[in-house]
C-alpha positions in Angstrom: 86.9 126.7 116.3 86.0 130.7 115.1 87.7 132.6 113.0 90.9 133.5 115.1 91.6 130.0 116.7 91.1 128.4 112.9 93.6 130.8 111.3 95.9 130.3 114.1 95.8 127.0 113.4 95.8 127.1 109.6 99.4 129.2 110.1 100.7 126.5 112.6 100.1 124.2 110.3 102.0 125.8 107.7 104.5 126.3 109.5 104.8 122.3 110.7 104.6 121.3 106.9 107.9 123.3 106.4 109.2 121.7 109.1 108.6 118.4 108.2 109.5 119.0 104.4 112.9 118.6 106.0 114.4 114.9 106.1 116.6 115.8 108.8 113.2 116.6 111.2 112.1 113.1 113.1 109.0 113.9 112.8 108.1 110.7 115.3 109.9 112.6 117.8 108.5 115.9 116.8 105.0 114.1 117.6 106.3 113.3 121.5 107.3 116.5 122.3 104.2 118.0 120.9 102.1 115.7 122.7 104.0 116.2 125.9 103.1 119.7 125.6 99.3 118.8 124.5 99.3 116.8 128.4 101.0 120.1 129.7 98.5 122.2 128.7 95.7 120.7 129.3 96.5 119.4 132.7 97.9 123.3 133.4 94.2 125.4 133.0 95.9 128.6 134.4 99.5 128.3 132.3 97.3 127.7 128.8 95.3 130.9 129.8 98.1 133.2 129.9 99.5 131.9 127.0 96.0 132.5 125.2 95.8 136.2 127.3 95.0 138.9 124.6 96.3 141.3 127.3 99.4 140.0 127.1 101.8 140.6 123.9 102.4 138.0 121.6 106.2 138.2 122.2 106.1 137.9 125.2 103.2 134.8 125.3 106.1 133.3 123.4 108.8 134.4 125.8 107.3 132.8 128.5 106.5 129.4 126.3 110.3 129.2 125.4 111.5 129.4 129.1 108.7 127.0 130.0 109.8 124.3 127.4 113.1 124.7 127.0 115.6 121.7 128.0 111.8 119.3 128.3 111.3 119.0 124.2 113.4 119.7 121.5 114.2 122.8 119.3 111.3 122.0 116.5 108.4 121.7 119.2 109.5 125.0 121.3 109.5 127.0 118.1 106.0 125.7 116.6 104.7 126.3 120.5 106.3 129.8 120.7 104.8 130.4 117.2 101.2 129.4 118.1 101.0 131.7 121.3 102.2 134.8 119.2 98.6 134.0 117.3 95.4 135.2 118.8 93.2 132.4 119.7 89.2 132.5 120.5 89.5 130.8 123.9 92.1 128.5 125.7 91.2 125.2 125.0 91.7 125.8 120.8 95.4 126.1 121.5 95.8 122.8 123.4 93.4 121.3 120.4 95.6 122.0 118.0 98.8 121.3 119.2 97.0 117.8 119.8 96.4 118.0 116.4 99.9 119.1 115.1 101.5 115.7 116.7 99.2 113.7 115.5 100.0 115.4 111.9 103.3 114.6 112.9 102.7 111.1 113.4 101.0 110.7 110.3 104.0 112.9 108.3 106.5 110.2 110.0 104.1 107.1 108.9 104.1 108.8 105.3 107.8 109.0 105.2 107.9 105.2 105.7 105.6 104.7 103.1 103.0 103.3 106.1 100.2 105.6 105.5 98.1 103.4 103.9 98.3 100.8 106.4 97.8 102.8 109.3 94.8 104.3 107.9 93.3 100.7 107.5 94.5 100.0 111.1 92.8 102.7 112.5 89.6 101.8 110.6 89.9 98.1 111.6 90.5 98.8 115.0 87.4 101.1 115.0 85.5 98.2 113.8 87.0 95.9 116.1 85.8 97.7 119.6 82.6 98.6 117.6 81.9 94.9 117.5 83.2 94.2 121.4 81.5 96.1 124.2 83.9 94.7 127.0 86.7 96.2 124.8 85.3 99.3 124.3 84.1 99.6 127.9 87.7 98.8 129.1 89.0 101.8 126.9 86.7 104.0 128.0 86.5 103.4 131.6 86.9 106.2 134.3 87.8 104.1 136.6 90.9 102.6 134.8 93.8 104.1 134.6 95.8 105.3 131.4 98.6 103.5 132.4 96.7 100.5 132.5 94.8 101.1 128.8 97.9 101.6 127.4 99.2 98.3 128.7 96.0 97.0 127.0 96.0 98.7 123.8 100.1 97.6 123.6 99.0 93.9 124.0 96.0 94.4 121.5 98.3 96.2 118.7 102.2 95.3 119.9 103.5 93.9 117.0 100.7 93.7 115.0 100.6 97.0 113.7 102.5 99.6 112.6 104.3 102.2 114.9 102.5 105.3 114.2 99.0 103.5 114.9 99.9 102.7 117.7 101.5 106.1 118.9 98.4 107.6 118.0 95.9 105.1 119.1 97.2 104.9 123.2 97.3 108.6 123.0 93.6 108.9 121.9 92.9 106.3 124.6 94.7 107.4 127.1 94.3 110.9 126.8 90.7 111.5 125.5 90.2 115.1 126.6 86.3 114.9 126.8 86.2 112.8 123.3 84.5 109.9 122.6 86.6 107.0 120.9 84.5 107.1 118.3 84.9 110.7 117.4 89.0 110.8 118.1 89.3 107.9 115.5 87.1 109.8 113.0 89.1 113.2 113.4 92.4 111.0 112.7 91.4 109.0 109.7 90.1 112.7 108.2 94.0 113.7 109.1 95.3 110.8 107.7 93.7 111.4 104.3 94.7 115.0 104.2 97.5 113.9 104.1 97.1 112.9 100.4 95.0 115.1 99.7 92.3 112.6 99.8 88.7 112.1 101.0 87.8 109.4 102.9 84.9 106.9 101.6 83.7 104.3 104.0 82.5 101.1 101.9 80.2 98.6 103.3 79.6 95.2 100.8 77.8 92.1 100.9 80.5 90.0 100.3 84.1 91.5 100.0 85.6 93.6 97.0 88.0 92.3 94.6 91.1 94.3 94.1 89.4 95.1 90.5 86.4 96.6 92.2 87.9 98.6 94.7 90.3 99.8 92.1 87.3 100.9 89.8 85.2 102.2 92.9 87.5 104.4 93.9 88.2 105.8 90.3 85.0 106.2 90.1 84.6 107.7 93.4 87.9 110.2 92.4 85.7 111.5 89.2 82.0 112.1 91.0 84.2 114.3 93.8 87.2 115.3 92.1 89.8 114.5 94.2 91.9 111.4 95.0 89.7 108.2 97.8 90.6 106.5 100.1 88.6 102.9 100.6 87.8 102.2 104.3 86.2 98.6 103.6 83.5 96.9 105.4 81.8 93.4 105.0 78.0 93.1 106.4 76.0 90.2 104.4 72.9 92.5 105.2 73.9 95.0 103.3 70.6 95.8 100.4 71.6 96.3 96.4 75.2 94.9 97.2 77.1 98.0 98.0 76.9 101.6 99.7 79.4 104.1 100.4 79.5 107.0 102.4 81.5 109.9 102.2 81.5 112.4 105.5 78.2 113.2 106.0 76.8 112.0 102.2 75.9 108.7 101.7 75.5 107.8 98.1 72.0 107.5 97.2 68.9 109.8 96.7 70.3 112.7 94.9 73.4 111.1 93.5 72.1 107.3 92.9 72.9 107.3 89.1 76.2 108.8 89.9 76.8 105.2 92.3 74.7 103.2 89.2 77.8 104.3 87.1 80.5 103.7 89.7 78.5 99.8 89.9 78.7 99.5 86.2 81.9 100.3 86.0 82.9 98.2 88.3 81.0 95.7 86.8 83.7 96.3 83.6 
């Protein structure tokens, strides 16, 4: 996003934090009605233009929202909408984006609440893994030709039960509603949500054999110091894998420039 649609955003997402700060907000419901609207919006090209128009005053941009949603969601999702068409955004499509991006937030605020956000991050990661390792899966997720009707049906089978609530909400919508995304990148944009929730980076850690609670515990200290601020452990197991260990953070994995930092993180692992 540029300049205007990011501090748009940055506002809205202010303003959903306050929200949510609230006990009395169901923030799981907050995420339906703001997904409802995401489908709206990006099914109605000529509705989210005018509410992006710069011709057109924010007031009444946010009018016009209110009358539209009125009586379909509740109270909390018409005033976060109404507030994000007052904002100047760079082009259309950045306003359905991050009202996409609010209910998942909202999802992952209601998961939090539970004291489920640690799960549903390692859902999300092991479900990742999991169509990674199975090409008829993946192809049946990610088929044109199927219907999201029938890939939620799937995805409900696959996770029904076996997962928690929010990873599934948030799964069937990413796979049912992709918006021009690959699976791959829609799962990777949620786990980095998921983290932010806590304030925490997320460091994906493939092993030769798997950690002990000890290691992970004195990985992701270790990890915490070298970055300063609090990890989150996706773990992987891959025999393969050369000198035992090897993590990656975003776009860094950690060797080169910062192997003696990951020699100390080893040692202290080590104890």
């Amino acid at each position: 996003m540029n300049g205007a649609s990011r501090e748009a955003l940055a506002a809205a997402r202010e303003r959903l934090d306050a929200l949510t700060d609230s006990t009395s907000v169901d923030a799981a419901k907050l995420a339906e009605d703001l997904a409802g609207v995401t489908a709206l919006l990006h099914r109605e090209v000529s509705l989210r233009r005018v509410l992006t128009d710069p011709a057109q005053a924010g007031e009444a941009r946010a009018e016009l929202a209110g009358r539209l949603l009125r009586g379909q969601v509740g109270g909390e999702a018409v005033d976060l909408v109404s507030g994000m068409v007052r904002s100047r955004w760079s082009q259309s499509r950045d306003l359905v984006d991050s009202v996409e991006e609010l209910a998942n937030i909202a999802d992952l605020t209601a998961a939090q609440r539970n004291g489920d956000l640690d799960d549903v991050e390692d859902e999300m990661f092991r479900f990742g893994r999991i169509v990674a390792s199975d090409p008829e899966l993946r192809a049946a997720l990610t088929s044109r030709t199927a219907t999201p009707a029938a890939k939620g049906e799937l995805l409900r089978s696959l996770l029904g039960g076996k997962a928690r609530p929010a990873t599934e909400r948030v799964i069937v919508r990413l796979v049912t509603q992709p918006r021009g995304r690959s699976l791959e990148e829609g799962l990777d944009s949620l786990s980095k949500l998921a983290a932010e929730r806590r304030d925490r980076m997320v460091a994906i850690v493939t092993s030769a054999v798997p950690l002990s609670d000890r290691q992970k515990q004195r990985l992701g200290a270790a990890l915490a110091k070298i970055y300063g601020r609090q990890m989150h452990l996706n773990l992987d197991v891959d025999p393969e894998v050369l000198g035992g260990v090897t993590v990656r953070v975003g776009d860094e994995v950690v060797n080169g420039t910062i192997a003696e930092r990951l020699d100390e993180a080893t040692r202290r692992m080590a104890g």
